[in-house]
Kinemage of the C-alpha trace (Angstrom):
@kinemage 1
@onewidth
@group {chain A} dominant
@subgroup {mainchain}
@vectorlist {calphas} color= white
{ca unk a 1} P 2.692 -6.338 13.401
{ca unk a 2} L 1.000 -3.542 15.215
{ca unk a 3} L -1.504 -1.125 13.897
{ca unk a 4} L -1.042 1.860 11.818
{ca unk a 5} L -4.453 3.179 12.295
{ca unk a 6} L -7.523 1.545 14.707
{ca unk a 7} L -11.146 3.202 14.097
{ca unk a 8} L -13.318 1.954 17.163
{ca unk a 9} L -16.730 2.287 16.951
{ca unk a 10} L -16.468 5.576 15.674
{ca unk a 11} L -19.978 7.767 15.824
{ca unk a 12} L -20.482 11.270 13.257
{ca unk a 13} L -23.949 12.076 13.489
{ca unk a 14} L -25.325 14.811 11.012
{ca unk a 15} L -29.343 15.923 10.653
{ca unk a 16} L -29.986 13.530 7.847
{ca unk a 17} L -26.535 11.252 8.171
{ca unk a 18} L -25.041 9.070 11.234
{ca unk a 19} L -22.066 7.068 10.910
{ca unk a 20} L -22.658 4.618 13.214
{ca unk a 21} L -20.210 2.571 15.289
{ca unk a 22} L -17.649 1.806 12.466
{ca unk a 23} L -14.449 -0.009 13.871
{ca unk a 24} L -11.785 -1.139 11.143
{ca unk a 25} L -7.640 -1.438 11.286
{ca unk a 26} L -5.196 -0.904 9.190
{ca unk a 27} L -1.918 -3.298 10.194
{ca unk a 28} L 1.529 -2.237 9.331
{ca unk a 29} L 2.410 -3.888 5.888
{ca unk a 30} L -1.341 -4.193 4.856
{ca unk a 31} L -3.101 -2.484 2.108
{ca unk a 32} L -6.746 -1.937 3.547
{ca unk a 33} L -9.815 -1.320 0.978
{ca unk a 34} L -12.299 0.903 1.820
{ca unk a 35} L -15.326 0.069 -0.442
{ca unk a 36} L -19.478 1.032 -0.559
{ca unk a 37} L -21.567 2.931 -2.246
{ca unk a 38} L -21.799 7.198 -2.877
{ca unk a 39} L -23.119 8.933 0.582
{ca unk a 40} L -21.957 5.416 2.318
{ca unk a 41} L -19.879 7.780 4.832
{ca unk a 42} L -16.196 6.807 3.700
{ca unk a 43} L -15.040 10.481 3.570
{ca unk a 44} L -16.813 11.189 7.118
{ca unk a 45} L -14.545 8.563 7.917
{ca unk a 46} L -11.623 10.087 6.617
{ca unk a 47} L -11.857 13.436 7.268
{ca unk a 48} L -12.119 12.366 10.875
{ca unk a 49} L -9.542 10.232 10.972
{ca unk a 50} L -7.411 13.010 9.732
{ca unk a 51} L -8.913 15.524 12.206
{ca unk a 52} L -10.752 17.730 9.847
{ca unk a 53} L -13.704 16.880 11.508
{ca unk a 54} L -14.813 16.596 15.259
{ca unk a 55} L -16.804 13.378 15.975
{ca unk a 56} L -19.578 12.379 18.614
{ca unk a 57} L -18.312 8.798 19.560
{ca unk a 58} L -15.739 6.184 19.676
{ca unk a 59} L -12.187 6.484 19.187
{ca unk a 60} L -9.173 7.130 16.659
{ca unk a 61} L -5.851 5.841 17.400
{ca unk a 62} L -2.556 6.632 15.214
{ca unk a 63} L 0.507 5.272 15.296
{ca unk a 64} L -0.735 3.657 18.849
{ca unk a 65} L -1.880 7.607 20.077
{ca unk a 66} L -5.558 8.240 20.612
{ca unk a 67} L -7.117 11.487 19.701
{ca unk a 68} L -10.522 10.775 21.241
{ca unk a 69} L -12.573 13.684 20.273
{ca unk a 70} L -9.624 15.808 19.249
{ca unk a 71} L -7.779 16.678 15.914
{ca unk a 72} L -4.745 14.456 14.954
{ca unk a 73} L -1.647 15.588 16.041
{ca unk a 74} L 0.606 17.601 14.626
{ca unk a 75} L 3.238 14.746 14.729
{ca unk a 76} L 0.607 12.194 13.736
{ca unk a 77} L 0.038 14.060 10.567
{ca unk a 78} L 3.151 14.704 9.787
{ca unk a 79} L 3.567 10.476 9.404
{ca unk a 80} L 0.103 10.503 6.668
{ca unk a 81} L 0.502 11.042 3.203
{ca unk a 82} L -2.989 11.967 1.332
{ca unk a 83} L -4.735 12.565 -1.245
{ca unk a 84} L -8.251 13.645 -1.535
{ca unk a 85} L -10.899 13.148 -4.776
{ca unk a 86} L -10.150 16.854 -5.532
{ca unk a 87} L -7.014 18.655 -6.185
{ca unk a 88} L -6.800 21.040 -2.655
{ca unk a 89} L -4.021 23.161 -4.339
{ca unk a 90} L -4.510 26.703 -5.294
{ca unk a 91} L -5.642 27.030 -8.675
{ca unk a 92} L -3.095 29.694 -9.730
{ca unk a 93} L -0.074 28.229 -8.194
{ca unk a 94} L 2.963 26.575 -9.973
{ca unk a 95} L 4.743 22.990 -9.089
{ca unk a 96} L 7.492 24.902 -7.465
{ca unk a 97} L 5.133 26.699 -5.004
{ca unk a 98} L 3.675 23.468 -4.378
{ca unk a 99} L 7.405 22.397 -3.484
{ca unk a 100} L 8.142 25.084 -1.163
{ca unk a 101} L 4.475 24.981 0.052
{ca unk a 102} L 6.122 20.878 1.379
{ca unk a 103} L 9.395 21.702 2.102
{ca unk a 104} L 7.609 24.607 4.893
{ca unk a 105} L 4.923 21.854 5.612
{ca unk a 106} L 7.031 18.844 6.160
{ca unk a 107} L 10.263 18.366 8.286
{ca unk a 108} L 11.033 15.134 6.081
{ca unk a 109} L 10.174 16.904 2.705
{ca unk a 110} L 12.521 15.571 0.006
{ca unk a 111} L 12.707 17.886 -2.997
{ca unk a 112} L 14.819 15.549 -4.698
{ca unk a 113} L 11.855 12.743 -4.512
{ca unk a 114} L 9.216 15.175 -5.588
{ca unk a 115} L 11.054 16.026 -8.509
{ca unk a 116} L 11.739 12.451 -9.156
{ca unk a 117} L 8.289 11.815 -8.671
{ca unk a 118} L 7.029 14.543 -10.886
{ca unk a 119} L 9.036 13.127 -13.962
{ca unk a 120} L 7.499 9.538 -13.581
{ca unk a 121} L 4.600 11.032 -14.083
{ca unk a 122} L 5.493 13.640 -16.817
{ca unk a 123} L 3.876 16.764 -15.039
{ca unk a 124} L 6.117 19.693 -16.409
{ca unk a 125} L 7.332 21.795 -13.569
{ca unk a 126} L 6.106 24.951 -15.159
{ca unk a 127} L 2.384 24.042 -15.459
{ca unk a 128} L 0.113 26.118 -13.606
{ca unk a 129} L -2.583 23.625 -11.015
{ca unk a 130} L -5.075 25.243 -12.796
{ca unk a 131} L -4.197 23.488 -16.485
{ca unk a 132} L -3.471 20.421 -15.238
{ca unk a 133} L -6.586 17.783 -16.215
{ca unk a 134} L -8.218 15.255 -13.059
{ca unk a 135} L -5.829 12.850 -14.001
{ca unk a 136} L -3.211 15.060 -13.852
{ca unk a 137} L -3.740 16.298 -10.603
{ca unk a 138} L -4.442 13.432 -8.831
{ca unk a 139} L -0.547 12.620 -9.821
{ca unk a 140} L 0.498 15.667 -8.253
{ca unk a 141} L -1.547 14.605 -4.823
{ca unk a 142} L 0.241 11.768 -5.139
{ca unk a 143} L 3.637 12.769 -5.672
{ca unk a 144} L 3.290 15.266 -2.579
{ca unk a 145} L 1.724 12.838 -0.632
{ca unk a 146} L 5.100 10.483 -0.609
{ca unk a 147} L 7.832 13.173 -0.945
{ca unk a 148} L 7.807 13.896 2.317
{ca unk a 149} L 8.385 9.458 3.323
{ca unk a 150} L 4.693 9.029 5.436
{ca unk a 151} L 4.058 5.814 7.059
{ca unk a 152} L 0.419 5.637 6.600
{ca unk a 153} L -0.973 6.679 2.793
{ca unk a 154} L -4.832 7.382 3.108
{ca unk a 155} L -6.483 7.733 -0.411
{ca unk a 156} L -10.170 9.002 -1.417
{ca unk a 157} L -10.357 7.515 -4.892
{ca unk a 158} L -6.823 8.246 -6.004
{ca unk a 159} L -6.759 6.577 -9.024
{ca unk a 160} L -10.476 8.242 -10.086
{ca unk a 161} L -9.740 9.966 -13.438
{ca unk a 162} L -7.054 8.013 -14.518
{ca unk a 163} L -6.748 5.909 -17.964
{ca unk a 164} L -5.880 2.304 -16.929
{ca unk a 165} L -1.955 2.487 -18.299
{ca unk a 166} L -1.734 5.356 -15.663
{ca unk a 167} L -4.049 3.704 -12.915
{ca unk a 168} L -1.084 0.708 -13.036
{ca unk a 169} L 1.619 3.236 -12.617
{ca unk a 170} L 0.181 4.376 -9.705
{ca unk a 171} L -0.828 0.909 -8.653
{ca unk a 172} L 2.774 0.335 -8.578
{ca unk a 173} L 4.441 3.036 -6.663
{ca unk a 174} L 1.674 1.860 -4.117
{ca unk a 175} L 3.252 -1.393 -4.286
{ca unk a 176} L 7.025 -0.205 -4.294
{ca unk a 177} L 5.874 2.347 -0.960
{ca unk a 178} L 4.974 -0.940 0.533
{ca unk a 179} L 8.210 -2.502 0.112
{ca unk a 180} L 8.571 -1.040 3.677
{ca unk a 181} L 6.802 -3.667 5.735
{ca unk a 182} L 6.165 -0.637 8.807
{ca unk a 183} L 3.961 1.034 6.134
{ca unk a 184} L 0.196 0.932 5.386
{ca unk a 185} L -2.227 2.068 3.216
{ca unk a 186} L -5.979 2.991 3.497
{ca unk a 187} L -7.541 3.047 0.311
{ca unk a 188} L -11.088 4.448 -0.322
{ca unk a 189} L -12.214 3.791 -4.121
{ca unk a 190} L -14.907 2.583 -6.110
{ca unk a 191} L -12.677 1.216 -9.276
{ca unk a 192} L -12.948 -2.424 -7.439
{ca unk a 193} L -10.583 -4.521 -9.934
{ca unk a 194} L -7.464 -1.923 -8.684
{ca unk a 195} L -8.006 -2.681 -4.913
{ca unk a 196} L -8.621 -6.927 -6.200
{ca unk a 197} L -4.914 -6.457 -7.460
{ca unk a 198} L -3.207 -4.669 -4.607
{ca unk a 199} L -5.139 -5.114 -1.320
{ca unk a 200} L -4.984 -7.097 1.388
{ca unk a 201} L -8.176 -6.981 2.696
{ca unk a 202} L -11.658 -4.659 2.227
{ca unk a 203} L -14.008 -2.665 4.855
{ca unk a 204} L -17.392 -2.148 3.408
{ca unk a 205} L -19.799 0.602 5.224
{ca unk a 206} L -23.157 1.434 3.769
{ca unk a 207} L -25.684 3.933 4.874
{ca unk a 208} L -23.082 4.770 7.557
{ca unk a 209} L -22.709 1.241 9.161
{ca unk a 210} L -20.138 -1.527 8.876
{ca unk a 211} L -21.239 -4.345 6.603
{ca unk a 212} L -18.248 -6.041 6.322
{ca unk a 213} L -14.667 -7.139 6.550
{ca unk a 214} L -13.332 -9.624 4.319
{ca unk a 215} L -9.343 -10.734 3.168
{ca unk a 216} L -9.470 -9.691 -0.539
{ca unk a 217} L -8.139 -13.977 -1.031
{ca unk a 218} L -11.579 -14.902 0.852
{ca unk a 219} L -13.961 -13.070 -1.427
{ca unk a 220} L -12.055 -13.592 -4.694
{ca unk a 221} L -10.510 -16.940 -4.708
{ca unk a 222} L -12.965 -18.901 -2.169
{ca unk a 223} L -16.297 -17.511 -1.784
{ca unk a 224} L -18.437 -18.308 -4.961
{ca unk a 225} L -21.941 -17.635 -7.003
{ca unk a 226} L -24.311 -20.673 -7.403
{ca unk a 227} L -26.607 -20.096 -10.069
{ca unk a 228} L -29.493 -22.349 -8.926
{ca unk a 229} L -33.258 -23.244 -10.028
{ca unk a 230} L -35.761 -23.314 -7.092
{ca unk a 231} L -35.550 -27.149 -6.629
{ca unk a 232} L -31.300 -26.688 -6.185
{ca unk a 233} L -32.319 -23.014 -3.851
{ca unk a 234} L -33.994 -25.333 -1.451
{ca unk a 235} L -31.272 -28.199 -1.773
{ca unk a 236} L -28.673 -26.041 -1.203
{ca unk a 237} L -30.562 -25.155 1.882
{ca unk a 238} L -31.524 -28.142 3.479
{ca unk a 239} L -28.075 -29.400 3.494
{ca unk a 240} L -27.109 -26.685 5.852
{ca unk a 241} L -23.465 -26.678 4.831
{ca unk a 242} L -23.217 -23.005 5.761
{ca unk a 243} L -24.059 -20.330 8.452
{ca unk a 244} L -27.640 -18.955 6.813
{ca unk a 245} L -26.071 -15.383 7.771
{ca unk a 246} L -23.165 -16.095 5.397
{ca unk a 247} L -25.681 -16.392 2.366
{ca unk a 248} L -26.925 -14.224 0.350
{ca unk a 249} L -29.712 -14.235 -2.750
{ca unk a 250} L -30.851 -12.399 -5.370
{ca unk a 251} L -33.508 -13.829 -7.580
{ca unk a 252} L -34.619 -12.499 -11.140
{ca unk a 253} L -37.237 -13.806 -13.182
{ca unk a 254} L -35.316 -17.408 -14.643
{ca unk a 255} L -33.093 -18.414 -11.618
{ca unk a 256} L -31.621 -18.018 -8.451
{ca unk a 257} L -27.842 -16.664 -7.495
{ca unk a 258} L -26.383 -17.383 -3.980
{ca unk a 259} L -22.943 -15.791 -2.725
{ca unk a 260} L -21.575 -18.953 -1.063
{ca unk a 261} L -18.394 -18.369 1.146
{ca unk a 262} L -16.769 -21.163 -0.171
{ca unk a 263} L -17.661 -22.882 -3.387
{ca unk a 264} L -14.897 -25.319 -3.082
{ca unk a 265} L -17.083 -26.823 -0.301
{ca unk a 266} L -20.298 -26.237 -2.291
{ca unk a 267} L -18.793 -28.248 -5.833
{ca unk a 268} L -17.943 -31.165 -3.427
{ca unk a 269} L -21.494 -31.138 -1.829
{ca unk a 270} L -23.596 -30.377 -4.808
{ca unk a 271} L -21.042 -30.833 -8.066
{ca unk a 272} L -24.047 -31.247 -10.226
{ca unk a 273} L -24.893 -27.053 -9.701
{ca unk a 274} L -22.460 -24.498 -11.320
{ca unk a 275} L -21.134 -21.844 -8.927
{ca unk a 276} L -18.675 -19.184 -10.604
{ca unk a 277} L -15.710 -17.597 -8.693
{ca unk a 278} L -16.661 -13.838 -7.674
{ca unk a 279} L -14.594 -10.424 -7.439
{ca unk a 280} L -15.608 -7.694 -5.349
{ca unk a 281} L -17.727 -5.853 -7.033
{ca unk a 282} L -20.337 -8.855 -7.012
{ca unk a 283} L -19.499 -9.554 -3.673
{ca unk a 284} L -20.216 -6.014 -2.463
{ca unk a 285} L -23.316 -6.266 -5.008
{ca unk a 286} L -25.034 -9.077 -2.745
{ca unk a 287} L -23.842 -8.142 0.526
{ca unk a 288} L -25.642 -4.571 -0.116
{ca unk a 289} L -28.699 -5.911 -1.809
{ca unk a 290} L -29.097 -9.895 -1.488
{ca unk a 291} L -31.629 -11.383 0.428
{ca unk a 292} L -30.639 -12.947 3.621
{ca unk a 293} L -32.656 -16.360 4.221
């Protein structure tokens, strides 16, 4: 499979911001997470991906095109579906001038789908943009986002707003839209438990700098949390069974946790010291703040 999208070391710099040398990929048929924490630069990101914003370094490609320095094509943006954190409609419009507002947009537009789409999620097509609630709208993005059949989806915290029955509607159009295995979705959101059920793999930046890239089955089902007292800390240590760079430790005031990349290999080492699987949001937690050895 080739890729969709391919940031390489991509450079924004602002007075009191830089984004600094992020590279990530999204692969056709993969759902990519993009995770970290507010002001971490994930919309810089976007916005330049989608060519909203000029940027001082590195390179975009799309769809196998590079726009170094440029805005996205035309014909590279009409292949994205998006939606953004806030509704970018105007207030006083209706659904129907959001419909012909696609159908001019969007060679591909398909009225029928956005009407389709519109009763799955029980918007009334006489509602005005400006009575519909957060939740609401970020259907609406949604629904316009995939009438007109994109290859790529890019979300900024799409399901933000939403009460979990409707978070795992949306969850699963995302799935059905990548019943297509030519499609691919980039994912920006800081609900962590909907990207551990539908992605394939996370990018975490913080403070404008990659921090990591992990397959969502690596950092859920293998890597682990030992909960250790300072003689099993310095155990755990001396037997060197991993990288000291793959470690990471946050102490409080009774013990000592340790994100272990695999605590398969740590039970058969040490079965005597409990280690708990993690999810992402306590992976992200020590990879942000633990202590590196």
């Amino acid at each position: 499979m080739s890729d969709i999208l391919n940031v390489n070391n991509l450079v924004k710099c602002y007075d009191q911001f830089t984004l600094d040398q992020v590279s990530f990929a999204v692969p056709e048929g993969s759902i990519v997470g993009f995770i970290g924490s507010n002001g971490a630069g994930k919309t810089t990101t976007i916005k330049a991906i989608l060519g909203l914003i000029s940027y001082d370094g590195g390179s975009i490609e799309l769809f196998s095109s590079s726009h170094k320095q440029d805005s996205a094509s035309v014909a590279a943006k009409q292949r994205i579906g998006v939606v953004f954190d806030t509704l970018p409609f105007p207030a006083d419009c209706q659904l129907s001038d959001i419909a012909a507002l696609g159908k001019a947009a969007y060679p591909n537009w398909d009225a029928g789908l956005f009407k389709q789409l519109l009763r799955t999620f029980q918007i009334e097509n006489t509602k005005h943009i400006k009575s519909l609630s957060r939740g609401m709208g970020m259907k609406l993005q949604l629904a316009f986002a995939l009438a007109h059949h994109p290859e790529l989806l890019i979300l900024d915290e799409a399901t933000a707003g939403l009460d979990p029955l409707a978070r795992e509607e949306v969850l699963e159009i995302l799935r059905n839209f990548m019943n297509d295995e030519h499609h691919g979705i980039l994912i920006s959101s800081h609900i962590t438990s909907d990207l551990e059920k539908i992605a394939d793999c996370v990018v975490c930046i913080d403070k404008g700098k990659h921090i990591f890239t992990k397959d969502i089955d690596e950092i859920c089902d293998i890597s682990g949390i030992a909960h250790c007292r300072a003689a099993e800390v310095e155990e755990l240590l001396q037997k060197e069974l991993f990288n000291p760079q793959s470690l990471r430790i946050i102490r409080s005031t009774y013990s000592t946790d340790i994100l272990v990349p695999d605590r398969i290999k740590l039970a058969q080492a040490m079965p005597s010291l409990a280690c708990d699987r993690t999810n992402l949001e306590d992976y992200m937690r020590f990879m942000l703040k633990g202590e590196i050895r």
